[in-house]
C-alpha positions as CSV (number, residue, x, y, z in Angstrom):
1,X,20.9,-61.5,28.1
2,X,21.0,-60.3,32.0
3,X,21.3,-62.8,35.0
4,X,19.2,-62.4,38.1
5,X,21.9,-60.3,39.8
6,X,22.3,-57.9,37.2
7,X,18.9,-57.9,36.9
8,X,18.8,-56.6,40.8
9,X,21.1,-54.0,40.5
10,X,19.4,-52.6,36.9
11,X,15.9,-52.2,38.3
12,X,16.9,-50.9,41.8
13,X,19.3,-48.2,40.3
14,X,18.9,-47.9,36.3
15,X,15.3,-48.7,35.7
16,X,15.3,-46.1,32.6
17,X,18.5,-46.8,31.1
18,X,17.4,-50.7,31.6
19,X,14.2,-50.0,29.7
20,X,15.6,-48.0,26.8
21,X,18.1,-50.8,26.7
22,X,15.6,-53.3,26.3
23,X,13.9,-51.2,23.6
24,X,17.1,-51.4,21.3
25,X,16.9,-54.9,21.8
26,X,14.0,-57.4,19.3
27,X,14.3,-59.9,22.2
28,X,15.4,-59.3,26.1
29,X,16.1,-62.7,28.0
30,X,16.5,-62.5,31.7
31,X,18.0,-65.9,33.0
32,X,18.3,-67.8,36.9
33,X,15.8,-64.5,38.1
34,X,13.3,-64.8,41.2
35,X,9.6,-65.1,40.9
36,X,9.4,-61.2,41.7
37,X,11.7,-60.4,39.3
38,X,9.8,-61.5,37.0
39,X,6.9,-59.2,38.1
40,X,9.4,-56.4,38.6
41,X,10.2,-56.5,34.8
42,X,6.7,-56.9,33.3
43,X,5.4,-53.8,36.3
44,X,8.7,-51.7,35.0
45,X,7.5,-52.1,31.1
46,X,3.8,-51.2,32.1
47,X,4.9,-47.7,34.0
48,X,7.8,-47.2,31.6
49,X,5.8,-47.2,28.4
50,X,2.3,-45.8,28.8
51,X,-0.2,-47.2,27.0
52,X,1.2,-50.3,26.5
53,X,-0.2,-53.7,27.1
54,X,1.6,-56.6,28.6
55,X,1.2,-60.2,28.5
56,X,3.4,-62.9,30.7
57,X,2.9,-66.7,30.2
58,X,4.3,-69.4,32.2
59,X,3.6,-73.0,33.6
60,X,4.8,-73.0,37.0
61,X,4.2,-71.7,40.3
62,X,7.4,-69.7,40.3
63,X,5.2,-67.9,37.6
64,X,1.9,-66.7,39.5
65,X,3.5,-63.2,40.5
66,X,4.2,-62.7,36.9
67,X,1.0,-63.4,35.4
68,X,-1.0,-61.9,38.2
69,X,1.5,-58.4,37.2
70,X,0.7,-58.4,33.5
71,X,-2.3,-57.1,32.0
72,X,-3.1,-60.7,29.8
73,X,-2.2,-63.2,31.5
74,X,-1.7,-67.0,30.2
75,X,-0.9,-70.1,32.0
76,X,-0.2,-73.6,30.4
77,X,-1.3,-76.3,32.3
78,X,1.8,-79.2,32.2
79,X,4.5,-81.4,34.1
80,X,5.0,-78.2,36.5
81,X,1.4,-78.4,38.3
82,X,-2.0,-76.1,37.7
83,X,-0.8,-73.3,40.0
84,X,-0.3,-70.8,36.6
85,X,-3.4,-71.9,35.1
86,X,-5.6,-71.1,37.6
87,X,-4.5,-67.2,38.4
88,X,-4.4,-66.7,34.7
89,X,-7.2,-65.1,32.6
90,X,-6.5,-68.0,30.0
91,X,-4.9,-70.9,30.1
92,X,-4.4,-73.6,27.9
93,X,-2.3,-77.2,27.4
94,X,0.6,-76.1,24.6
95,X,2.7,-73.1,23.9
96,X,1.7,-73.2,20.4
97,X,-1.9,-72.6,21.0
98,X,-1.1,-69.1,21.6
99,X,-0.5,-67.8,18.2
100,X,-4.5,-69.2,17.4
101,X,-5.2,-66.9,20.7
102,X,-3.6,-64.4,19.6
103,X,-3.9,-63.9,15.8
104,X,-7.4,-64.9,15.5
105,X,-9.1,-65.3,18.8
106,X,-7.3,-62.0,20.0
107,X,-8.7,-60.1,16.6
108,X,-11.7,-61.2,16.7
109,X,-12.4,-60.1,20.3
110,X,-10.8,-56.5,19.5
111,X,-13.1,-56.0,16.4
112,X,-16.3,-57.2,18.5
113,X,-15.8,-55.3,21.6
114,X,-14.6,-52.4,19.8
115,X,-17.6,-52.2,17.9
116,X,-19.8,-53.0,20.7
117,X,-18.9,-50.0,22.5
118,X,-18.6,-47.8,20.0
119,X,-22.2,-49.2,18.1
120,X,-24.2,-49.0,21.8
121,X,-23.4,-45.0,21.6
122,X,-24.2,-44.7,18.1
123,X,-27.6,-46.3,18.6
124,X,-28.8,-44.4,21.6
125,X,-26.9,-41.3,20.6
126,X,-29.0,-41.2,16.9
127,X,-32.4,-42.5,18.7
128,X,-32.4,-40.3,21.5
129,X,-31.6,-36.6,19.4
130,X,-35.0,-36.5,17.6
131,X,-36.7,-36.1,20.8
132,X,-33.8,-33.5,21.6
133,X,-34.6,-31.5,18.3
134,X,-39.0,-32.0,19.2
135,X,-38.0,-30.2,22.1
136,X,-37.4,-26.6,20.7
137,X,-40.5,-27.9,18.8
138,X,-42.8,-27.8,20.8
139,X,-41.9,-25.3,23.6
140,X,-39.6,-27.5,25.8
141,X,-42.8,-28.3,27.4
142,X,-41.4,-31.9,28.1
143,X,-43.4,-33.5,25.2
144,X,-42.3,-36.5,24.1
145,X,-42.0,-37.4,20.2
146,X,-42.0,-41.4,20.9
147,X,-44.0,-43.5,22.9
148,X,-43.0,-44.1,26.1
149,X,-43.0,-48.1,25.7
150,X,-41.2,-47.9,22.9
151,X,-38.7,-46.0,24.2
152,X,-38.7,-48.8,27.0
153,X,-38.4,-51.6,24.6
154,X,-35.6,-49.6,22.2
155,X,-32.7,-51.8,23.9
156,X,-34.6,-54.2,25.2
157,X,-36.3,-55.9,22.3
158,X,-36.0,-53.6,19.1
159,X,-32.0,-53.1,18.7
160,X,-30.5,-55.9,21.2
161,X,-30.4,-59.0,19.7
162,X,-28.6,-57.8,16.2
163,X,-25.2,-56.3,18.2
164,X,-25.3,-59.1,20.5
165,X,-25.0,-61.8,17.9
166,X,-22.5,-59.6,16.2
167,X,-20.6,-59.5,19.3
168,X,-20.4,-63.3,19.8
169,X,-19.6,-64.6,15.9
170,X,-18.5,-61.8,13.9
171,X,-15.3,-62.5,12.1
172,X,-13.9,-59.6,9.4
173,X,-11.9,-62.4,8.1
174,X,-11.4,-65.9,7.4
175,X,-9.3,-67.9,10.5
176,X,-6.7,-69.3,7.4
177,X,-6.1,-65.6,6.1
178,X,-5.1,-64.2,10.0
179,X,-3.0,-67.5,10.6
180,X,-1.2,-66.8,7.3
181,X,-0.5,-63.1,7.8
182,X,0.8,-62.0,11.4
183,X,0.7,-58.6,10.5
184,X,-2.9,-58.4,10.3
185,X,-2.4,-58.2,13.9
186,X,-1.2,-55.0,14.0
187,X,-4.5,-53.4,13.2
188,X,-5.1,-54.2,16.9
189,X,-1.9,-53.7,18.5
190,X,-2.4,-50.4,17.0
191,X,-5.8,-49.6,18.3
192,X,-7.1,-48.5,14.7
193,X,-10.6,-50.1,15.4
194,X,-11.1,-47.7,19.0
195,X,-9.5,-44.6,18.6
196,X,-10.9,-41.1,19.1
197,X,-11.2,-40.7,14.9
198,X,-13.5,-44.1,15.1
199,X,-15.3,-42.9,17.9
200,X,-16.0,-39.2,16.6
201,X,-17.1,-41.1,12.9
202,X,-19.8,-42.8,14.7
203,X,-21.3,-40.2,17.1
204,X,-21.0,-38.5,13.5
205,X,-23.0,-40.7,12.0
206,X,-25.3,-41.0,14.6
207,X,-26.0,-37.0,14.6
208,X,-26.3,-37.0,10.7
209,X,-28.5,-40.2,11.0
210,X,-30.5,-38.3,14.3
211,X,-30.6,-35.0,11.9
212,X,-32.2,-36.7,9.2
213,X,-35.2,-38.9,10.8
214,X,-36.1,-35.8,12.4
215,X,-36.0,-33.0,10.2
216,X,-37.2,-35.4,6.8
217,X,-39.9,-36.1,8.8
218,X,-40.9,-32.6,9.7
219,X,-40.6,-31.2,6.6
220,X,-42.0,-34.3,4.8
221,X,-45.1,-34.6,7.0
222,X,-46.4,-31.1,6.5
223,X,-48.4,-32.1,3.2
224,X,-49.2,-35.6,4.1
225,X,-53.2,-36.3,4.8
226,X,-54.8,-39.6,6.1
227,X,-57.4,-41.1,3.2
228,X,-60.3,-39.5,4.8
229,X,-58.2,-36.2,4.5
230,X,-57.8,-35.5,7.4
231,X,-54.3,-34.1,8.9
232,X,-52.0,-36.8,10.7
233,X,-51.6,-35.8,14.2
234,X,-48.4,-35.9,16.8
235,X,-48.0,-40.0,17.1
236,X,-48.4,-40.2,13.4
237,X,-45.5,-38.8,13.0
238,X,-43.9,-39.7,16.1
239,X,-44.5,-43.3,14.5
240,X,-43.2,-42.2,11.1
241,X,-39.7,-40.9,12.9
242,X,-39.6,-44.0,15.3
243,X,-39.9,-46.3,12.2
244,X,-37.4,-44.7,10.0
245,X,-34.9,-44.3,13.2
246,X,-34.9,-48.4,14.3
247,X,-34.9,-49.4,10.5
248,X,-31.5,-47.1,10.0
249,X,-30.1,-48.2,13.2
250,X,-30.1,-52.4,12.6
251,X,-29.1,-51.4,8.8
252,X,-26.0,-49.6,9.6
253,X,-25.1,-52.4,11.9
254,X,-26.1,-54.6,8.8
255,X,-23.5,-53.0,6.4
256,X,-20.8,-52.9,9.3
257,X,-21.0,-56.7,9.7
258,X,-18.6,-59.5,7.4
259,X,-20.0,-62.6,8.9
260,X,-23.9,-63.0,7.6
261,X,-24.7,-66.2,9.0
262,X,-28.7,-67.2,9.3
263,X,-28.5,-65.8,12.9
264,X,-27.4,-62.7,12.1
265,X,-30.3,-62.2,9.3
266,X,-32.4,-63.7,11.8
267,X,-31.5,-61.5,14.3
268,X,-31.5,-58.1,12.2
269,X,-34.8,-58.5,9.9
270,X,-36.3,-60.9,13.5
271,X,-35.7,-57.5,15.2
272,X,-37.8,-55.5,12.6
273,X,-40.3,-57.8,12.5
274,X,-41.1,-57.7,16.1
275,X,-40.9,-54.2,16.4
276,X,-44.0,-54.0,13.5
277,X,-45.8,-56.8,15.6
278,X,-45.6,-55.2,18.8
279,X,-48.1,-52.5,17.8
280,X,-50.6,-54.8,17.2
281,X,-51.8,-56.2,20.7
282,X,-50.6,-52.5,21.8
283,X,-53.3,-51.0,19.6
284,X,-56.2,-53.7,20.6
285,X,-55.4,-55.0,24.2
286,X,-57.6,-53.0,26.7
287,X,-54.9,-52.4,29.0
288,X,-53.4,-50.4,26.7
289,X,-56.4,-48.3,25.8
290,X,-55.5,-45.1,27.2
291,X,-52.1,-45.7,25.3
292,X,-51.2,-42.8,22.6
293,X,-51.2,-45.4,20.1
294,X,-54.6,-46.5,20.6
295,X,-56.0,-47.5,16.6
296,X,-52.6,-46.4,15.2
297,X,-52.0,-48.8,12.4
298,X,-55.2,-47.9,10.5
299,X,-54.1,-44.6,10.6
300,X,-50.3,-44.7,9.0
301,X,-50.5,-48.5,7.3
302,X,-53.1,-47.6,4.8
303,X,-51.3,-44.0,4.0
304,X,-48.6,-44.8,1.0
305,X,-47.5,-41.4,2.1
306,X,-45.9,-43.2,5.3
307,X,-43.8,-46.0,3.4
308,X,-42.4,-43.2,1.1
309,X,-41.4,-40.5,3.8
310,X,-40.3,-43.6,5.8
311,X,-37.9,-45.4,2.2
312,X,-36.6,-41.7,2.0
313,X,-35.2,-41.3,5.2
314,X,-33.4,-44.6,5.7
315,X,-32.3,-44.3,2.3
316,X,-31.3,-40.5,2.3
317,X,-29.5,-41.8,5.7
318,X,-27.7,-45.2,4.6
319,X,-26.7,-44.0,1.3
320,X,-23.8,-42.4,2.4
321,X,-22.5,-45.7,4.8
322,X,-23.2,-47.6,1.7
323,X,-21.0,-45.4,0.0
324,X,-18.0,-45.6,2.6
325,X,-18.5,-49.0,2.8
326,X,-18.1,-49.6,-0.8
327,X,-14.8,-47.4,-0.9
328,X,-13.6,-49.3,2.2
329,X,-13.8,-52.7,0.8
330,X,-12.5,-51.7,-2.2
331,X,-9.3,-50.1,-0.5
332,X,-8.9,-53.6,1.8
333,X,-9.5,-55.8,-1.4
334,X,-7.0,-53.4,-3.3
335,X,-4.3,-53.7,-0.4
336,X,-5.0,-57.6,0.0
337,X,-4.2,-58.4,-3.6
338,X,-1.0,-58.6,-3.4
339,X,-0.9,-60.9,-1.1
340,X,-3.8,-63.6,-1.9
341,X,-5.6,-64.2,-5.3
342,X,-7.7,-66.9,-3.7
343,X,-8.5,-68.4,-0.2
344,X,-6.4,-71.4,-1.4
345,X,-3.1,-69.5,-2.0
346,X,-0.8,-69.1,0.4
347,X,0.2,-65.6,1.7
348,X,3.4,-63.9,1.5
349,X,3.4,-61.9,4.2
């Protein structure tokens, strides 16, 4: 406990012996202080301990300069006025409703954003090396191995709707489970969701995924023939790679999802759908007659030869995140057990 003098002479002359006081300490209680105090102490634990993230609360005016300081900051709305709740970031009408915030409102947020960020490389990263590999291909003459439109309409129409639905109702786990266990929380207090091992895994997987669209369908297309036996050309297998590369990109965000609710499967298998519709009019309409797909459905649709090389590269590519996904629920059901048998029992944690 330290009074406002103390509390003067501590941060003008002993900031670092303060802090590593207050370290020692489970709780720190600073009574009768000044409004900048308050900001003093919350600005002397963000420069003291890098890294760290701060979050001040408080219903009062005398409270603004602590709030606005922090890097969350709450006000609660109440018998001392509004002026906290509006220069907060959230604000709210009872202390208690910040352990829902927190615990469940706070996770879920983390694990969305997190794998927002780290998904929007991944997608881009394993869509975008193909062409990088066609380069040394074909000469570095600039050739391109997709379509142009479709390369427009990758983030636009094919892949966006799937990670934005994700990012607005996923939940890893169920609100009684996160209420019940505190610790859960730790997970993101820790950062294990975005760290630079998460973020190397994915632009891992998004080479490996990159390296077999690409190379499968080199190697796979050599012996393939049309049914009037004639040799596929350049946008039949541009198509081929395209098609295996979308279909592997909204499936590993399929096996990284907990929450299937109809939108999601509407928005996953809605995406693939439109992406198989949009050749149509792009094949007929007259506009798009000069178009590098002109006629190119009655050229791959008919060929069995293009569903197989197509079901061997998302499967050669998604069988190994169906494998780490399988291990990872069984390690997270195996370290939940002792905690839960069913949703109904209370935790122990």
């Amino acid at each position: 406990v330290i009074d406002g003098t103390t509390l003067t002479y501590a941060l003008s002359s002993h900031k670092k012996l303060f802090l590593e006081i207050c370290m020692e300490c489970k709780s720190v209680l600073c009574c009768r202080v000044s409004p900048m105090q308050k900001a003093l102490v919350v600005e002397l634990v963000k420069k003291g301990l890098p890294g760290s993230v701060t979050l001040s609360i408080g219903d009062g005016a005398n409270d603004v300069s602590m709030i606005q300081e922090a890097d969350v900051g709450i006000g609660i709305r109440g018998r001392e006025g509004s002026q906290a709740a509006r220069c907060a970031d959230y604000n709210f009408s009872k202390f208690r409703f910040l352990k829902k915030l927190l615990l469940i409102h706070g996770r879920y947020s983390y694990i969305r954003i997190t794998t927002l960020i780290q998904y929007s490389f991944y997608k881009n990263i394993a869509f975008t090396l193909p062409q990088f590999y066609f380069a040394f291909y074909s000469g570095f003459s600039g050739q391109t191995l997709f379509d142009s439109w479709v390369i427009t309409f990758f983030n636009m129409l094919f892949t966006n709707l799937p990670i934005l639905v994700y990012s607005i109702f996923e939940r890893d786990m169920p609100e009684k489970i996160l209420k019940e266990n505190p610790y859960l929380y730790r997970r993101s207090m820790e950062n294990h969701e975005f760290n630079k091992f998460t973020f190397i895994k994915w632009l891992g997987t998004a080479v490996f995924h990159s390296l077999a669209v690409f190379f499968l369908t080199i190697y796979l297309w050599d012996e393939i023939q049309s049914p009037l036996g004639k040799t596929q050309g350049l946008w039949s297998m541009g198509i081929t790679a395209c098609t295996a590369a979308i279909v592997t990109i909204s499936l590993k965000l399929a096996l990284v999802t907990k929450n299937w609710l109809p939108l999601f499967h509407f928005a996953v298998w809605g995406s693939l759908v439109l992406y198989a519709l949009f050749y149509i009019p792009y094949q007929y309409v007259t506009l798009f007659k000069s178009s590098n797909l002109y006629y190119i459905l009655f050229i791959v649709v008919p060929n069995p030869s293009f569903w197989i090389t197509v079901l061997l590269i998302v499967g050669t590519s998604i069988l190994p995140d169906l494998a780490y996904a399988w291990i990872d629920n069984q390690r997270i059901n195996k370290w939940m057990k002792p905690y839960y048998v069913t949703e109904d029992t209370p935790l122990l944690i």
